[in-house]
N, C-alpha and C positions, 0 to 999 in steps of 0.2 A: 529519582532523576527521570527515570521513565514517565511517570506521573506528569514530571513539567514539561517534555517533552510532547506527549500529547495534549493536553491542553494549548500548548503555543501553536501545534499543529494544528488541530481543530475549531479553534475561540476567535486567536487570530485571523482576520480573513487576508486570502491567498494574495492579493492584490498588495497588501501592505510589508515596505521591505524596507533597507538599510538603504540607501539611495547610493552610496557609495560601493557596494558588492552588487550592484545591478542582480539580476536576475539569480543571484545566491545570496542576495542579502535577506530572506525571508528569516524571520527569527526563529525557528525552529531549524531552517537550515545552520544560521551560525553556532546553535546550541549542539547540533549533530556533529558538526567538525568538532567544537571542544572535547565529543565525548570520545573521537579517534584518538585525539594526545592524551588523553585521560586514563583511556583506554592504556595506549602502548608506554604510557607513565608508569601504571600498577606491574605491568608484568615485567618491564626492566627493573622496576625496585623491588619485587617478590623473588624473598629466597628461599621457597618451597614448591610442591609441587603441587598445583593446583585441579586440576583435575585427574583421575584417572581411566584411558581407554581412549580412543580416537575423537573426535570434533569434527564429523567433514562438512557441516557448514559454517562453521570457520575456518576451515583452511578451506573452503571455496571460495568462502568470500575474499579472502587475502590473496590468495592466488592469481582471480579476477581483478583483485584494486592493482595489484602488482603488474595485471597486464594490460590495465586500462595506462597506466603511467608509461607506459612503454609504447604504448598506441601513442600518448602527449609528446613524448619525446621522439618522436619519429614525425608528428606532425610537425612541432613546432622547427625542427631539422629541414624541412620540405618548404619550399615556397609556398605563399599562405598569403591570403586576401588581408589587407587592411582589419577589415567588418569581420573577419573570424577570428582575429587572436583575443580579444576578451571574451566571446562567446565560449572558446576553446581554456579557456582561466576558470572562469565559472562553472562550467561543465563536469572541470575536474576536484573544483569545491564541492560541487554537491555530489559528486560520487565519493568523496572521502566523509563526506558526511552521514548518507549513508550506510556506505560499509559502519562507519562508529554505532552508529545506532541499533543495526544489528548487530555486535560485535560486543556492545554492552548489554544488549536483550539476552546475547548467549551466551555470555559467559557470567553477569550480574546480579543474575535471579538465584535466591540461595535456598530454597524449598519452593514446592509444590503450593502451597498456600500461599507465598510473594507472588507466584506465575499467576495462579488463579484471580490475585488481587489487580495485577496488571492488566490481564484479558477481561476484567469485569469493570474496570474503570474506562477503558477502551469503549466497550460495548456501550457504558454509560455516556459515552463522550458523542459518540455516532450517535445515538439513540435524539440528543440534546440540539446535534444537529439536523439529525431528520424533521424534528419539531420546527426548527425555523424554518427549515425549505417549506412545511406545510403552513406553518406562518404567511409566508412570503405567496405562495398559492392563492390562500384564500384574499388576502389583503392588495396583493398584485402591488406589493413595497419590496423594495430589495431588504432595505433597517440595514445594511452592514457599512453604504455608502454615507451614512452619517457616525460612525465612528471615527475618533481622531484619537492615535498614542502619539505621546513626543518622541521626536527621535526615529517615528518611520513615517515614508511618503508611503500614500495613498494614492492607488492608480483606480479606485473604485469608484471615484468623486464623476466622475462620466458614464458609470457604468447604469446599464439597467436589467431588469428582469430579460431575457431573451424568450423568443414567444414562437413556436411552430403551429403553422395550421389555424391562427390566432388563439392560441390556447399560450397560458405563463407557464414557462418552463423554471421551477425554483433551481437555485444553486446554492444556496446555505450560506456559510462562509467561504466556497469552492470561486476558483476565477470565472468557471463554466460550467454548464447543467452537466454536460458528460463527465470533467472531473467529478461532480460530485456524485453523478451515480454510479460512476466507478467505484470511490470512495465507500459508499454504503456497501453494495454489494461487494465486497470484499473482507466486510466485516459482517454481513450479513448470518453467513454458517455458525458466525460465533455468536451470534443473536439469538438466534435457533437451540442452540445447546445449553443456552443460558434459559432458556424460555419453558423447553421440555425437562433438564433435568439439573437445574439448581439447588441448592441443598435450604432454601431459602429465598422467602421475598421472589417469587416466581410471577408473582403478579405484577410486579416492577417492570422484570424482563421480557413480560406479554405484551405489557401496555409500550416497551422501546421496540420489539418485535413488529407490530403492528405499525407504528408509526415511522420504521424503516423500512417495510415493505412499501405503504402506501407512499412512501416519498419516492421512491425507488421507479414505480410506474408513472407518478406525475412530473418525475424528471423527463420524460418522454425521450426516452435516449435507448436507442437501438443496442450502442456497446454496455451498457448496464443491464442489458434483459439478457442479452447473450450471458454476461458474466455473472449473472444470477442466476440461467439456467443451471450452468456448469459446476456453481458452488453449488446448488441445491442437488443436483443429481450425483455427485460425491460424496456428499452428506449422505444421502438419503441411500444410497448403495451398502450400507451398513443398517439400515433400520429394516421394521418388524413390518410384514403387511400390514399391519394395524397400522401403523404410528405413517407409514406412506400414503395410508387415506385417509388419516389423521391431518397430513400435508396437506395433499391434495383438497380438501373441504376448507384449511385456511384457505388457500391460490384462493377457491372460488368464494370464499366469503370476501376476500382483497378485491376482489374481480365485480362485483355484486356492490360492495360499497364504491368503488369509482365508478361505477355507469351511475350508481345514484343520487351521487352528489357532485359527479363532473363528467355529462352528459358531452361526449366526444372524445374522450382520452382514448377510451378500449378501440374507439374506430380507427384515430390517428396511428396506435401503436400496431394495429393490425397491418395498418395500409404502408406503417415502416419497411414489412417485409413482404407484401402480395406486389405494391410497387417499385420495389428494391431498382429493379432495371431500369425506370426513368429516375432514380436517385441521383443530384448530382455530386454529391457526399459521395457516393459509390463506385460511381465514373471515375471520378480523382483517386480513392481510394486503388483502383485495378490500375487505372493509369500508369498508376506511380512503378510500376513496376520496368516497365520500360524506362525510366527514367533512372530510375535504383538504379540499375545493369549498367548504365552506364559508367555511372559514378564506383560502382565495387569496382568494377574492370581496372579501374584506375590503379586501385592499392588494396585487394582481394584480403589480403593477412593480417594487416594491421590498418586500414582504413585512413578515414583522413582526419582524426581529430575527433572528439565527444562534443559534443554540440556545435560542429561548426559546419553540418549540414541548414543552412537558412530559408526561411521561408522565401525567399527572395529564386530559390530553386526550386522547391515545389514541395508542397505544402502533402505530406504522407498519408499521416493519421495510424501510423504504425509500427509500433516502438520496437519491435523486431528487426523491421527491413531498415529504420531509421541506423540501430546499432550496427546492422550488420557494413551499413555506408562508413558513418564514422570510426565503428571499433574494428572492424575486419570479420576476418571468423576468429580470430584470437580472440577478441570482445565481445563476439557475441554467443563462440564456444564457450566460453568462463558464464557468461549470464543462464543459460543454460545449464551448466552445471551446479550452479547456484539453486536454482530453483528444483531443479532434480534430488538435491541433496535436503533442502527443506521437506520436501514432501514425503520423501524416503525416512528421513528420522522420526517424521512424523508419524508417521502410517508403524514405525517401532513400536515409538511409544505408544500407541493405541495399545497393542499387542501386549506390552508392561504395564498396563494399568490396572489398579487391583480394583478400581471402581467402577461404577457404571458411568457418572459425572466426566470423570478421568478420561475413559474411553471416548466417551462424545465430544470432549470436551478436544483430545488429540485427533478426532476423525475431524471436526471442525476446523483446526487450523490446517489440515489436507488441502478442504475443500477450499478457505478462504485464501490459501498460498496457490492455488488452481486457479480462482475466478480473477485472480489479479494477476496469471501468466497470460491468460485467457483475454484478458482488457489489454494487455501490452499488444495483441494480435488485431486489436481495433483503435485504438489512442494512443497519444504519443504519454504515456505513462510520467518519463523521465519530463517533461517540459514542466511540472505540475508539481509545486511541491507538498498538495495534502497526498495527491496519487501514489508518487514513492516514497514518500516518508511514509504513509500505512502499509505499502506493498514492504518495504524491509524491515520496519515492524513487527509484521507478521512474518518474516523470513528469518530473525531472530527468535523469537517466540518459540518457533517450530523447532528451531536449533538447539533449545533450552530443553524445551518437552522430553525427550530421551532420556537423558542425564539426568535428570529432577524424577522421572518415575523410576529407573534404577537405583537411584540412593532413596527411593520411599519402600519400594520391594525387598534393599539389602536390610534397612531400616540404619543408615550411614548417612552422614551429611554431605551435601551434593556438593560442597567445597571443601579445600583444606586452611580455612583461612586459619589465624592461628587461636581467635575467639569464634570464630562461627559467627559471626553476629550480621557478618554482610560483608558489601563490598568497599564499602566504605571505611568502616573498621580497619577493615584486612589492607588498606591503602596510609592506615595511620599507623598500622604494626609495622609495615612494610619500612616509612619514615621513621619508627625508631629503630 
């Protein structure tokens, strides 16, 4: 399920949805909600004990869903603009979809080797799309605005390559360059771990390595280089001097092959941050903060609603101050704790690994559950459904990782289904 999940996330492009779920009609979002009922299906009909020992990202994330609804039901109680109460429907569609998604990552994966196969189709799945965004670079064709599925509108039939500095900015199947080099770099660390210590086929994982970096700087996106730095310097906080100037010598061969084959990239991405101060990306970005204050003042605890801050108000760019307007500090305490508790289990499980793979493999999801708290602090993450569909992805993932190297250390099975065989199974015992 995970499997279809990313595929529909990644294949699909961003712009194509159910025209009737407006802006939660993305097929990956409707499949995300199914897997919440599916989810709270198996555990009302299980009459055993399914794990044993705490879960606290899962009970963060429930916690969170339970007080985003509560933030819904306080807005929709309050007098509320025409143009926000479906933005405010949808909003809370795809936070339930969402939480499912990590809720099924962290409780559905049933050995070590399912997780590995998950993280490594992922990897496979980024890698697939870094290749079209350099597609789309050298060829200066979008290709995704001549796809057509029945059954979803196309908002991409208008769209085109977006271009800084006259240079093509690729976006993949992403609605935007900065989704998608969000996107990459947040899967980036898990590229990296696949690259350096795969128990196989490394050569695979050099050649998606490679072609996720270099998409990653040809995205020419400010918020992607930040969020690359931050995965990679987490990552890299765990390695050998050797293997950090081992790092350091790709940066500069990545570095070395764009001056040479895309003469102005290294200069534009430099002048992203020596020019910062006449930025006007960046003007709005500090703007916005005066503007925030006003709107928290209003309803401080519980905000005004999950998406029903509009761009018709002013336009962020920052998925923190955005939550903190609409969810309160209840909303945007819980998001916070969410991501505290992915990292923490994660950085565990590093520590319970009996591998070296294992190890790299749980310091990776640290770093990539970082560069995607790190991209919320520059994009509106939530607007975006490849952004937080891979951001709770990999916030499930991390949730799994603990649990799955403790039952490989006790040498126990990391569920109690009543065949072992998955989650599936365990859902069809459950029915009889």
């Amino acid at each position: 399920m995970l499997t279809v999940y990313v595929v529909l996330l990644l294949a699909i492009p961003s712009a194509m949805r159910l025209a009737p779920l407006g802006s939660a009609g993305a097929p990956s979002t409707v499949m995300a909600i199914g897997a919440l009922f599916w989810w709270v299906w198996f555990h009302l009909h299980r009459n055993w004990r399914l794990f044993d020992g705490f879960q606290p990202v899962k009970m963060a994330i429930l916690a969170w869903l339970i007080s985003m609804f509560v933030v819904y039901a306080h807005a929709m109680s309050s007098p509320m603009s025409g143009d926000e109460i479906s933005p405010a429907d949808n909003g809370m569609l795809k936070l339930v979809g969402l939480s499912g998604i990590a809720l099924i990552a962290n409780d559905g994966i049933v050995s070590l080797e399912r997780h590995r196969t998950v993280i490594r189709r992922l990897v496979i799945g980024v890698g697939l799309v870094a290749i079209l965004g350099l597609l789309q670079y050298s060829t200066k064709q979008l290709f995704i605005d001549r796809i057509q599925i029945p059954g979803l509108t196309s908002g991409a039939s208008g769209l085109t390559l977006a271009e800084r500095s006259g240079l093509t900015r690729p976006s993949g199947t992403s609605t935007h360059p900065i989704e998608y080099g969000v996107v990459l770099t947040m899967v980036l660390p898990l590229c990296v771990a696949y690259a350096m210590h795969a128990p196989r086929r490394r050569w695979l994982y050099r050649v998606v390595l490679g072609a996720v970096a270099l998409a990653v700087v040809l995205s020419i996106s400010r918020s992607a280089l930040l969020c690359a730095a931050v995965g990679l310097i987490v990552l890299g906080s765990s390695w050998s001097a050797a293997a950090r100037l081992k790092a350091l010598a790709f940066a500069g061969a990545t570095a070395v092959v764009v001056y040479l084959s895309s003469p102005g990239v290294l200069g534009t991405l430099t002048n992203l941050f020596t020019g910062a101060s006449d930025d006007p990306s960046i003007a709005s970005r500090t703007g916005s903060f005066d503007v925030a204050g006003q709107f928290i003042s209003r309803s401080p605890w519980l905000g005004r609603g999950f998406g029903t801050f509009l761009p018709k108000y002013w336009i962020l760019d920052n998925g923190y101050l955005g939550l903190l307007i609409e969810g309160g500090v209840l909303g945007f305490g819980g998001l916070l704790i969410v991501i505290g508790s992915a990292i923490w289990v994660a950085r565990q499980a590093r520590k319970a690994a009996r591998s070296d793979f294992d190890r790299e493999l749980s310091q990776a999801l640290v770093a990539s559950v970082a560069a995607g708290a790190c991209g919320l602090a520059f994009f509106d993450t939530f607007a975006f459904p490849q952004s937080a569909g891979t951001f709770f992805l990999l916030i499930g993932l991390a949730g799994a990782s603990l649990r799955l190297q403790l039952a490989d250390r006790s040498g126990t099975s990391a569920t109690s289904f009543d065949d072992q065989a998955g989650f599936l199974p365990g859902i069809k015992a459950a029915r009889r």
